[in-house]
N, C-alpha and C positions, 0 to 999 in steps of 0.2 A: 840299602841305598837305592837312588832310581837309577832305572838302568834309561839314561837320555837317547842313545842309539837306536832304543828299542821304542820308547816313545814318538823319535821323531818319524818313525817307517810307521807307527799307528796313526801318525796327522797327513803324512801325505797317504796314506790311502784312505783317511778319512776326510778328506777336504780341508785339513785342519791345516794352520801354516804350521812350517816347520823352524822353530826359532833356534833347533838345537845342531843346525847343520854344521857350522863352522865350530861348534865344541869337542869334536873331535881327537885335539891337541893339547887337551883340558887335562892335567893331572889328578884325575881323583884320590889319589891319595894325600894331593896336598890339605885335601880338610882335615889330615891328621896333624895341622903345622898349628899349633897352639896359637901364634898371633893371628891368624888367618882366622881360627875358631874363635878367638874370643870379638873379633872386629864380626863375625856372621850372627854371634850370637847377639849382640848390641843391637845390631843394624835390623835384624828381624823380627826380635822384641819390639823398638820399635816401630818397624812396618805396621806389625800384627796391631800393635795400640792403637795408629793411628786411623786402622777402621773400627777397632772393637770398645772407642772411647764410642761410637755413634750412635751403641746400646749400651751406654753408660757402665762398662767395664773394661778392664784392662787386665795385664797379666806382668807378673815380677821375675821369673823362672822359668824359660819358655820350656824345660822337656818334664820341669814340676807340673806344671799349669792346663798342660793338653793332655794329662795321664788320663781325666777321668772321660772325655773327648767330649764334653759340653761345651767348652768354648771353642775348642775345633770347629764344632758342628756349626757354632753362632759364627765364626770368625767366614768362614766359607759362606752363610747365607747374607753374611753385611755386603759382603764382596761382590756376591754374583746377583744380587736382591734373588733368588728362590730360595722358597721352602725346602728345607730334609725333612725326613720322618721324625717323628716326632723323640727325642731321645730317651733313654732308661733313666729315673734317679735313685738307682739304688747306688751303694756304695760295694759292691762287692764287685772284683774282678770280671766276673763276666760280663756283670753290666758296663764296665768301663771299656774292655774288648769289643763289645757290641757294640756302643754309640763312636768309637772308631773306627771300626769296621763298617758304618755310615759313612762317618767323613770320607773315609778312602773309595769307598763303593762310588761316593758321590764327585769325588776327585777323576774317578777313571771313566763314568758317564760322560766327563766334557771330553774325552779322546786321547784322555793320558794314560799310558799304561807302567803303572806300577811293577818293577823289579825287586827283588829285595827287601822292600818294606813291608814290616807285618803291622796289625794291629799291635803283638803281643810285645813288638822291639819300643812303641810307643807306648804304652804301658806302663813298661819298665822303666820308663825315664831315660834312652837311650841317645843323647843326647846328637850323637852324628847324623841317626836313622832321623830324630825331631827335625835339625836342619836341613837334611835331605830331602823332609818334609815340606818344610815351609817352602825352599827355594824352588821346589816345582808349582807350589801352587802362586810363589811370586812371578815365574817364568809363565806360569797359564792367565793367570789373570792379571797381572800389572805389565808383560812384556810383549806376550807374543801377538797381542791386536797393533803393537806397533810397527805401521808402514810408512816408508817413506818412499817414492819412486818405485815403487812394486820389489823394495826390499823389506824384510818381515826381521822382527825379535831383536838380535844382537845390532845384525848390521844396520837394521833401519834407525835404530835407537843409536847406533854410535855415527853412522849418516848425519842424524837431526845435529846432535851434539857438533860436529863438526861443519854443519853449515852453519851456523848460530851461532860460533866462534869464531868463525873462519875472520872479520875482520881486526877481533884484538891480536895485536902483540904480544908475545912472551906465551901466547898459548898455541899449540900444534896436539892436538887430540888425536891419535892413535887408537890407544886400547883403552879399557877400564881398569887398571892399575899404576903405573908411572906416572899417563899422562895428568894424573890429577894428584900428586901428591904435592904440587906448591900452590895449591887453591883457587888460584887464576882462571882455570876453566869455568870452578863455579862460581864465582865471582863474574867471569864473564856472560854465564850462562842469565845469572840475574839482573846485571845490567843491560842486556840487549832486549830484554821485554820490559822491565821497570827500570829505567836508568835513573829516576828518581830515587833509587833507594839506596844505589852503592856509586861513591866518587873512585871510578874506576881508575884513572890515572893517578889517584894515592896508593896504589898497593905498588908493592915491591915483589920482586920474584925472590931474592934473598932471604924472605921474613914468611914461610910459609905457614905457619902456626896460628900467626897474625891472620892471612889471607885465609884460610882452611873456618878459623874461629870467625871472623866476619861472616862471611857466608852462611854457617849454621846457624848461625843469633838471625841472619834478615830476615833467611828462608823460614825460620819457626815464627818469630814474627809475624813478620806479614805477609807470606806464603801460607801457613798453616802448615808447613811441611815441618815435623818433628824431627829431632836433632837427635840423627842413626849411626854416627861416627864420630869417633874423638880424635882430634887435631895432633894429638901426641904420636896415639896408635899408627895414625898413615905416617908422617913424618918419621916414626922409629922404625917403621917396617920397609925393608928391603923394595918390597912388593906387593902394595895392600892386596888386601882379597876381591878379585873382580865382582866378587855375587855383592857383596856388601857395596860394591861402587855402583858396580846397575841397576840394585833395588833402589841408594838414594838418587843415583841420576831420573832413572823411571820415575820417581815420583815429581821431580821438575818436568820431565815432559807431560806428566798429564797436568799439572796444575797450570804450565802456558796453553796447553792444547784444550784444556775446560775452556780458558778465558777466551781463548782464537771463536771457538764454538759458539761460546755466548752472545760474544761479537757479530758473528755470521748472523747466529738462530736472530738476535736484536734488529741488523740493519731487514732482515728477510720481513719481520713483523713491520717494521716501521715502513719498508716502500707496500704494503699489501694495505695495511692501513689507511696510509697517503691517500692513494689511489681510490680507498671505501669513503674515504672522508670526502674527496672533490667530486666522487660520483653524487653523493648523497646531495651536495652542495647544487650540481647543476642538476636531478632531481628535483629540490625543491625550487631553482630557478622555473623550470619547465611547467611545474605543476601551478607557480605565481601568473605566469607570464600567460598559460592558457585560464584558468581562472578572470585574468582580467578583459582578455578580448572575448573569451564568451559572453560574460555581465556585459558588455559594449556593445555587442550585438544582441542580445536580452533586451537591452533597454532600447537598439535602433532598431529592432523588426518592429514594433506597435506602431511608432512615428511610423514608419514606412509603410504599414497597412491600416495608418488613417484616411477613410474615406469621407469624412466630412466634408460636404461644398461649400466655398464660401457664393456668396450671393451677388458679388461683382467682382469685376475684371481686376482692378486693382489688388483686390484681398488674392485672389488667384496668383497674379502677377509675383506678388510677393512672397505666395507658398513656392510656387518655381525660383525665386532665386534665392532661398532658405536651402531649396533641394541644389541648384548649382552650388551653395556654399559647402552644403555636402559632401559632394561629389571633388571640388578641387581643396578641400580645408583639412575633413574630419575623417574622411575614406584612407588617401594614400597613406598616410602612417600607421593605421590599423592593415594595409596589407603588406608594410615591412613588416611590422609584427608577429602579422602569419609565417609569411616566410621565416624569416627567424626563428619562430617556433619548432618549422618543421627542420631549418639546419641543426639546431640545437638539440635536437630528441634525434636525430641521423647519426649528429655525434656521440649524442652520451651511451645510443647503443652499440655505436663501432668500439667506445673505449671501453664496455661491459664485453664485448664478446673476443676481443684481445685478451684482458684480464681476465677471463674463463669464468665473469659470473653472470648468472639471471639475465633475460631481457628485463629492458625495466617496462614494468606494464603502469601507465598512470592510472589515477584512480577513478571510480563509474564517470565515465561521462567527457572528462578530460582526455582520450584518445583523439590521434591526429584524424586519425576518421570522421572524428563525431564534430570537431571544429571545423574538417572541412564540410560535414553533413549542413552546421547551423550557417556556414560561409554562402555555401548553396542557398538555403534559406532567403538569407539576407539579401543574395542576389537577385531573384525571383521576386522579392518584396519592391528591390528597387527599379526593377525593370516595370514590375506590375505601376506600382507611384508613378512613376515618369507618366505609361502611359495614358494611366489617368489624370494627370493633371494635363495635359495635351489634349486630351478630349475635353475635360473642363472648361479650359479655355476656349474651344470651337466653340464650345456648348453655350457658353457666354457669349462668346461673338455674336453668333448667331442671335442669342435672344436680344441681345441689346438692340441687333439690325432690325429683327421683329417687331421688336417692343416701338423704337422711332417710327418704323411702318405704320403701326398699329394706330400710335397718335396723330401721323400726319392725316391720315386716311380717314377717322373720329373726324379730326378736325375740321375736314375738308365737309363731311357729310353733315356733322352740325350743324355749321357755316348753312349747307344747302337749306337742310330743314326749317332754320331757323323763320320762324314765322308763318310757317306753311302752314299747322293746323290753323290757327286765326282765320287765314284766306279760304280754307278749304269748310270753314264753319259760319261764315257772313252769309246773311240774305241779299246782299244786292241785286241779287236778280226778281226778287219783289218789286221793286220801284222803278227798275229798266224799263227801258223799249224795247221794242222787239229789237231792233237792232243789236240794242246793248246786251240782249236775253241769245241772241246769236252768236253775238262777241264774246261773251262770259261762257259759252257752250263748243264755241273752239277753241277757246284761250284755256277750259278748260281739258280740252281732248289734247292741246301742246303739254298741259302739265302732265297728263297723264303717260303720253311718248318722255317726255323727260322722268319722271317717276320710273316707268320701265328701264329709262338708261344708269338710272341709280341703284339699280337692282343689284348688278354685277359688284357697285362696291360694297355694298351692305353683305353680300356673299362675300367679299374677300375681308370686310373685316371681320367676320365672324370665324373663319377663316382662318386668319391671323389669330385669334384668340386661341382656339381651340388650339394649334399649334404652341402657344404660349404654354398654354396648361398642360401639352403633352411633355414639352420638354424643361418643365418644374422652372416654369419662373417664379421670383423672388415675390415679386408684387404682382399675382395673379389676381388677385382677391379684388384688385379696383380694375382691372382690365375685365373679369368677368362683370364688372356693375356697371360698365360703361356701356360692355358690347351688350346687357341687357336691356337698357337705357335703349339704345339707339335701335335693337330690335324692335321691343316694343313698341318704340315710339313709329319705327316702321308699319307696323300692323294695325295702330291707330290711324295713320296717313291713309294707307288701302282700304280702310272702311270708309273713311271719312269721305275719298274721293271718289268711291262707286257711291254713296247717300246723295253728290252734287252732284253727280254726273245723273243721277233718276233725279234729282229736282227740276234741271234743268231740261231733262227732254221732254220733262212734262209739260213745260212753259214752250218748247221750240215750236208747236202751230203755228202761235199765233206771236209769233218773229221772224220779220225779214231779214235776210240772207246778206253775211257779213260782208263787207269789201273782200274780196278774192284775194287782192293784192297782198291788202293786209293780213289774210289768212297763207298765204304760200308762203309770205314772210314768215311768219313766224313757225310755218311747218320744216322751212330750210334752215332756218335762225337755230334754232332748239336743237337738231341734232350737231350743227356745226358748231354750234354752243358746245355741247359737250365733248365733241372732239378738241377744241382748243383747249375746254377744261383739263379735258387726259391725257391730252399734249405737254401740258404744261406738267402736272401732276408727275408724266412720265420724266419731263426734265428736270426737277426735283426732287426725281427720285433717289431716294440711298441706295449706294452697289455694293457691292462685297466681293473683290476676284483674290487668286490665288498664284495667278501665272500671267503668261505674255496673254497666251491663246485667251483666254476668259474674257481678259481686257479688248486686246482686238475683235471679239465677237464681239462686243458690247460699241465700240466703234464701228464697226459695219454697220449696229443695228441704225446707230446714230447718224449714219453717211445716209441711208436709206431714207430713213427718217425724213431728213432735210431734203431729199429728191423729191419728195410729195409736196414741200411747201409753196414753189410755184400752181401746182393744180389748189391750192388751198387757199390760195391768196386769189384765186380768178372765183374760186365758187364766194367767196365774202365780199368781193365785187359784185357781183351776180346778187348778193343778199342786197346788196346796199343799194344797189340795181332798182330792185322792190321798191322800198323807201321812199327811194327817191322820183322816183316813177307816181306814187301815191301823193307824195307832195305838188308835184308837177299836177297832175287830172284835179285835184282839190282848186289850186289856184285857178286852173284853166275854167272849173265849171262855177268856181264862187263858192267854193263850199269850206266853212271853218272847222274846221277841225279841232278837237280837243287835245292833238300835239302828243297823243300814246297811242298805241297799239293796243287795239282790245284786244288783241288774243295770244298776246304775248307780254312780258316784262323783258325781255331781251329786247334794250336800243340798241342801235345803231354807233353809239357812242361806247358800249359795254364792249359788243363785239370788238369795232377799233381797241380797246382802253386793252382787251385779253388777247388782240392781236400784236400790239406793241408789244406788251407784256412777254410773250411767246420768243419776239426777236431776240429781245433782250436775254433769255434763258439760253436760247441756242450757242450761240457763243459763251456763253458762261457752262455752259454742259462740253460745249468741245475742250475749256480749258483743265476741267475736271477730267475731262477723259486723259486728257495728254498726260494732266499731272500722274496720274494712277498709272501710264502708261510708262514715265520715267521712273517711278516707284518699281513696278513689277519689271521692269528692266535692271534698274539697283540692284532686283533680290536677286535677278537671272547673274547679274554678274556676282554676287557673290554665293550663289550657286557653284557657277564655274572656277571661281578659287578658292572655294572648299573642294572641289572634285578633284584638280589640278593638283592642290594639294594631298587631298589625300589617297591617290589612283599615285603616289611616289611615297608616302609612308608606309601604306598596309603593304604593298608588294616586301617595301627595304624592309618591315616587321617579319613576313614569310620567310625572306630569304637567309635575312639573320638567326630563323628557328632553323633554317635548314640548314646553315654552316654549322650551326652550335650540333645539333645531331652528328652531320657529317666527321667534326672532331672528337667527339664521344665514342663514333664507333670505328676510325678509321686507325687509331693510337697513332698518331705520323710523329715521331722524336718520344723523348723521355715523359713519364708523369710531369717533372718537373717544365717542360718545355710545351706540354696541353695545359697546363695550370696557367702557366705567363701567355699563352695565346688567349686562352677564356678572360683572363682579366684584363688584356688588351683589349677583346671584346666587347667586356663588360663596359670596360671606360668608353668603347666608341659607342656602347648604348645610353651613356649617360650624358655623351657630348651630345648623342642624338636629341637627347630631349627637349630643347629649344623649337624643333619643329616641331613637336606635340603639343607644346607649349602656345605657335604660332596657331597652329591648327584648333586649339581650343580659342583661341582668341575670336577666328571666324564663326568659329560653330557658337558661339557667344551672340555675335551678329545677327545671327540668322534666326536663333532662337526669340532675340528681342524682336526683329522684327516678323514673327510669328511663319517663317516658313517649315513645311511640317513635307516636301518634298524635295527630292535631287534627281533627276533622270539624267544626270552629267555623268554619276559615278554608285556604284555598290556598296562602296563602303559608308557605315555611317561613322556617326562619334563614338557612340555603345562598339561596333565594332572593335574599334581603331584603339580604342580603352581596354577592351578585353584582350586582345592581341599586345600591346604595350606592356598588359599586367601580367599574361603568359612570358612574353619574353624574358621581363626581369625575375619572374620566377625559375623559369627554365637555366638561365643563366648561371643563377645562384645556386640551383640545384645541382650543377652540373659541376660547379665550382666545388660543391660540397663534394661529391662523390670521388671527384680525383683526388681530393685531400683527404678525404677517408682511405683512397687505395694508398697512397703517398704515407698514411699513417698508420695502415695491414702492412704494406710492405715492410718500411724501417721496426714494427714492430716484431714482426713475424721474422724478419730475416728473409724477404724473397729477394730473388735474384729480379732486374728488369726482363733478361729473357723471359724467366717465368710467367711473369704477369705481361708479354707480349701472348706468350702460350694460349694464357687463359683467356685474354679476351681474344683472342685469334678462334680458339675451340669455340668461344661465346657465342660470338658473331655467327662463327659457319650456322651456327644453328638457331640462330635468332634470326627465322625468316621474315618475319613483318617487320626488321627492328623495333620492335616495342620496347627494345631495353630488358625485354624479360621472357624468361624460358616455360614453355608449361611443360609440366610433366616428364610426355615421353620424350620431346626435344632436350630435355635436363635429363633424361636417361641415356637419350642415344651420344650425348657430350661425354659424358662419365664414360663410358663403351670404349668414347675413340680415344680417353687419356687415360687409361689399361684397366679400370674399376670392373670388378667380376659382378654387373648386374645383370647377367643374361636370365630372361624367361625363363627360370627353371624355381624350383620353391628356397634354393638358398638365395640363389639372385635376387629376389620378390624382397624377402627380410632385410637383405642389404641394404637394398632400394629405399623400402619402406622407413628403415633408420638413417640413411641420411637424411632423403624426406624431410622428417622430424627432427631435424638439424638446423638443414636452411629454407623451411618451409615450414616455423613453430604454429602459425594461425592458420595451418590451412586453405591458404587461397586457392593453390594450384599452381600457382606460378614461381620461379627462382629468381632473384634480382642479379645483377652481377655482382653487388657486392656481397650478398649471402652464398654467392660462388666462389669469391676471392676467397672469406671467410671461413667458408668448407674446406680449399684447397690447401689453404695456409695452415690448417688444423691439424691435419694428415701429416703433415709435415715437420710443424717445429712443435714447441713444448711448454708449457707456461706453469708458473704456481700453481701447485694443488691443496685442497683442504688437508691432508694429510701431509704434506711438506710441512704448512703451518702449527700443523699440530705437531710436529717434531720438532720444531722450531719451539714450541713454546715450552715443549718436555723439556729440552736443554736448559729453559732461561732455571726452570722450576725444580732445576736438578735430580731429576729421572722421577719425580713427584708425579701422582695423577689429577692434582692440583696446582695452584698458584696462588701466592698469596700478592699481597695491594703492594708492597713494602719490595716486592722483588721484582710487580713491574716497575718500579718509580724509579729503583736503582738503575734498571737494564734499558730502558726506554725513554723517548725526549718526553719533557713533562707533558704536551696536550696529546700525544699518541696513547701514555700509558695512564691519561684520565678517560680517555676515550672508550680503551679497553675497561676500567675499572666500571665508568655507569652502564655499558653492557651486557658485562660479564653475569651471569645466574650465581646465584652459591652454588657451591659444591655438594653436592648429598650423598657422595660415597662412603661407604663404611670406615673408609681409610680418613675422611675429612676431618679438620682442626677449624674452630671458630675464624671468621675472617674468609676462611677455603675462596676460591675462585673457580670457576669451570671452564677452564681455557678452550676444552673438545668441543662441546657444544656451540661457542662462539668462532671460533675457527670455521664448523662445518656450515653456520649461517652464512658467514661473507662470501661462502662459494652456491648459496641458495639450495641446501641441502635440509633448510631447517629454517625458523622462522628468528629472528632477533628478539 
């Protein structure tokens, strides 16, 4: 027999539980009580079957059946899944001794110690020593793992039994003998897990036979529990046999305790799952969503480093508000975009480093780095674009101002030349008199002073040209043929009037000496001549200013101007003076006159006709000035209410980036209570945007009407836009990161103190607040909240393996949420690949596989198709067609291994 007293001093001093404490009161010799022996022997036959059917045999005669100890030997390795030594098959006694003497060997390895029993008592077919036998190894492997409230074997097993009862009627569970001889217990036992199976308020306490036979038909049925006691036996016996009640109670607690398990191991898979599945989800969100704004920005950096000029003001004009449509149409929703981008990847890797797996790295090129790399990019492109279309447009200006110059200034000198070579090529001074050969010989030396005076603009339009040519005008090509034209035609003129000027001095002997009169005339006539011409020329001329000052200098010149035309109106008196003086001596002496000026074509009638002329301009040039004057006064005032304005946005943008920091690092109330003030925030940045709004309106203004300066204020639009796009970034940002702590915390289990802690430690050592720690400020933080990373070579390893926690790429620096992160880690506990994989052994029933057909049953249909197109075959020696690799996929979702 075993000796149990003796066994249970071998489990507590082997760590083992001790299930046979309370047996003490146990009558062993009651197994000599026949009804008790013949209920032990039913009940254990079959127990023994109902694992030794799972290698396709069974036994009829249990102390016949284990004589030769082969199926001992199998029945022990079904039970415990290990190998014994391999058994003997010979048929003679000592081979049957020997492979018993296994089993028993292998019986007393698990911490049981054998009394009484020999090999040679089982041999012989001894049928007390056989169930002496079996009930220890029912008590080692079907009882004593059972715990309930840190009671073990008897008591934890008749505990289960009586909380799992404890609501029916007519059952009061005690012991393993009485309290179940009118059925009800097990009846009860099977309707409190499956109440589908038995109508509990049909049984009778009176009709136990009834209630006893139910119960064995369900349990075999649809438990798989094999029917180990007959309904007559307990009913006839005084006192059934307790072993025979605990081995078939035992097999009710493990068949609900499987199902509890599977349960557990199922919902364990299904939320680890879940959670693979919506990562993967916002994954391919992030990997869509950057994908698109790169190609967006692909295809706008080219536009924005097209340098092509157009060739007029208008085509110009309209590349500029192509680029304003830009700028307020197709820009701002590509940089929510961004933003969002980078919320969303902030997210998916706070809910990866919660659930303990992988950062997620996107794939070449798609990192938040590289989008804000090609962002930069883009920005650069478009700062560069603006500024060239701005200079464009000068550039235009300017030439079109040139280009009118050019023609008025041609025009004016054509006009001069017109008909000059003719004159400068006649013989009249063949057929003259001398007088006339006099007159033709200063009339000629006045063209040549006036010839000199057109010198200066033949210089300015050449001038004007070459300018043209330097800064790529459109229509260069007839501006050079003109100013060739008129060169030339110049250098023909200077030959032609040095050839008259020798004809004529070679006739001057013998010519008497012009009228004087008429020669001063025309020596004062000619150069006043040409001052009225330049007079005029200058009053006609095109201006170009940019501000007040410009214009008022150009008004002074104008005031000035006009203060010489009293002295200029007396010297063309004085001309006319002449004239009229020569008319007067002709009359006087009788002399006819032929009514012209030999030595001039400048009348007196000209002069007047280009003096009127002159008045006329003057007043028409003051009204130009003034207008230009109330123009560039217009731009001054809306200079001043863009500066007005924006000298009270850029500040309220600063100080708003500085409240937003100020609350990030100051924690003043709950996460919850920084979250609702940032989005207060946020909102009074979104109410703000009307004066951004108003603000581009002006700068619209000003743009059209081509002002390209402000000395009112600092700030420009480019500014006031980048500062606008940092705040609602920073906001967001900021938004995100409480919600990530708000989502570590509730995950992690931190307390609010704690996370005052942390970022209190943050702070003290985040000198610059930059938000983030380098290094040895992330060391000497660990230091003050008790971490052993002191300067010494274990310190150093420590160090170095946080590091590589919350510092995976490298930078140098720790964020405070890969500090939360850290801090949270140390501390609470999450799913491991190993949990999962024990999870999966349950569903797979202690299998190193899983077949397709035992997820579908254990799992909701798309979790356990999910598992099914991931899962590898199985390739273990132990494998069946179908097999599944549940380890290998387990140790991928925790980034151990590749899917």
């Amino acid at each position: 027999m075993v000796d149990y007293h003796a066994s249970n001093n071998q489990y507590s001093s082997g760590g083992v539980q001790t299930y046979m404490e309370q047996e003490n009161d146990w009558d062993r010799d009651l197994l000599l009580d026949p009804a008790w022996e013949r209920q032990q022997r039913k009940t254990f036959t079959a127990w023994c079957n109902s694992h030794l059917r799972k290698s396709g045999t069974q036994i009829e005669n249990i102390e016949e059946d284990f004589r030769d100890g082969l199926k001992l030997m199998l029945l022990l390795e079904v039970i415990s899944g290990e190998r014994l030594a391999k058994p003997e098959r010979g048929k003679m006694r000592v081979h049957k001794i020997n492979n018993v003497n296994k089993a028993l060997d292998f019986i007393a390895s698990k911490g049981v110690k054998l009394v009484s029993i020999g090999a040679e008592e089982i041999v012989d077919g001894n049928a007390k020593m056989t169930l002496g036998m079996i009930w220890t190894i029912i008590l080692r492997f079907a009882i004593q793992d059972i715990s309930v409230e840190e009671t073990s074997a008897k008591e934890g097993l008749l505990l289960w039994c009586q909380r799992k009862t404890a609501p029916y009627k007519n059952v009061n569970v005690q012991n393993f003998h009485i309290s179940w001889k009118d059925g009800l217990a097990f009846n009860a036992l099977i309707h409190r897990h499956r109440p589908e199976l038995i109508d509990y308020d049909k049984l009778r306490k009176d009709d136990p036979v009834t209630n006893l036979n139910n119960a064995f038909e369900v349990a075999e049925k649809y438990l798989d529990i094999p029917k180990m006691l007959d309904a007559e036996d307990i009913v006839g016996t005084l006192r059934p046999d307790e072993k025979a009640i605990m081995t078939y109670v035992s097999c009710f607690y493990h068949a609900f305790s499987g199902a509890q398990k599977a349960e557990t191991a199922a919902n364990r898979i299904c939320k680890v799952l879940a959670v693979n599945q919506e990562n993967e989800h916002l994954m391919q969100d992030y990997e869509k969503l950057a994908s698109d704004l790169l190609e967006w920005i692909r295809r706008t950096i080219p536009w924005l480093e097209n340098r092509n000029p157009e060739k007029t003001m208008s085509e110009m004009q309209q590349k500029l508000e192509d680029f304003r449509d830009y700028r307020r149409v197709h820009k701002p929703p590509k940089v929510q975009e961004k933003c969002q981008l980078e919320i969303n990847f902030n997210t998916l890797q706070t809910k990866l480093r919660l659930g303990g797996r992988p950062a997620f790295m996107p794939s070449e090129g798609h990192m938040v780095s590289d989008i804000n790399k090609a962002w930069h990019t883009l920005e650069g492109a478009e700062k560069g674009y603006e500024e060239w279309l701005l200079n464009e447009i000068r550039r235009l200006e300017r030439l079109d101002h040139l280009a009118e110059k050019f023609r008025q200034k041609a025009s004016i000198h054509e006009s001069w030349t017109d008909g000059k070579e003719a004159m400068l090529t006649q013989k009249d001074y063949e057929t003259a008199t001398l007088s006339d050969v006099k007159a033709l010989l200063r009339k000629h030396e006045a063209f040549e002073s006036d010839l000199a005076a057109h010198q200066d603009r033949v210089e300015q339009i050449a001038a004007i040209a070459q300018e043209l040519n330097e800064l790529d005008y459109y229509d260069a090509p007839s501006v050079n043929a003109r100013c060739q034209k008129i060169c030339d035609q110049w250098d023909r003129l200077g030959e032609l009037t040095h050839r008259r000027r020798d004809s004529l001095q070679k006739t001057e002997k013998v010519m008497e000496s012009i009228d004087e009169l008429y020669l001063e005339y025309a020596k004062r006539a000619a150069p006043f001549n040409n001052w009225m011409e330049g007079a005029m020329e200058d009053l006609q001329d095109m201006f170009i200013v940019h501000n007040i000052e410009e214009i008022q200098s150009l008004i002074r010149a104008h005031e000035q101007f006009k203060s010489t035309l009293p002295d200029a109106n007396k010297e063309r008196e004085a001309i006319q003076a002449f004239h009229s003086e020569v008319q007067k001596i002709a009359q006087h002496n009788g002399i006819k006159l032929s009514g012209i000026n030999p030595y001039t074509t400048i009348t007196p009638q000209s002069i007047d006709s280009k003096w009127e002329q002159a008045q006329r301009l003057v007043p028409q040039r003051d009204q130009a000035l003034q207008e230009e004057l109330r123009k560039q006064q217009s731009h001054d005032t809306l200079r001043r209410n863009f500066a007005e304005q924006a000298n009270v946005v850029g500040p309220w943008i600063q100080t708003k980036m500085e409240e937003i920091g100020t609350i990030s690092i100051e924690m003043i109330g709950t996460l919850e209570d920084q979250l609702t003030h940032l989005k207060e925030y946020e909102r009074s940045i979104v109410d703000y945007k009307p004066n951004i709004e108003q603000l581009e309106g002006i700068h619209k203004l000003i743009q059209e009407a081509l002002i390209f300066d402000n000395t009112y204020t600092a700030y420009s639009m480019e500014h006031i836009r980048v500062g606008w796009e940092q705040l609602h970034t920073t906001i967001a940002r900021t938004i995100n990161e409480i919600e990530n702590q708000i989502l570590t915390r509730d995950a992690k289990g931190i307390s609010q103190e704690e996370l005052y802690e942390y970022r209190a430690s943050f702070n003290h050592f985040d000198k610059d607040h930059s938000g983030a720690l380098m290094a040895e400020e992330f060391k000497a933080c660990l230091i003050s909240l008790g971490h052993d990373v002191e300067n010494d070579k274990q310190g150093d390893a420590e160090f170095a393996r946080i590091m590589s926690i919350v510092d995976p790429n490298n930078t140098g620096t720790v964020t405070f949420q890969a500090f939360i992160d850290f801090m949270s880690r140390e501390t609470t506990d999450t799913d491991t690949a190993d949990q999962v994989i024990a999870s999966f052994k349950i569903l797979a029933a202690d299998k190193n596989f899983i077949m397709a057909d035992e997820l579908r049953r254990e799992l909701p249909p798309d979790q356990a198709e999910y598992c099914i197109a991931r899962m590898a075959p199985y390739t273990g020696p132990d494998g069946v067609p179908g097999a599944l690799d549940y380890m290998s996929f387990s140790t991928a979702l925790y980034g151990e291994s590749d899917l």
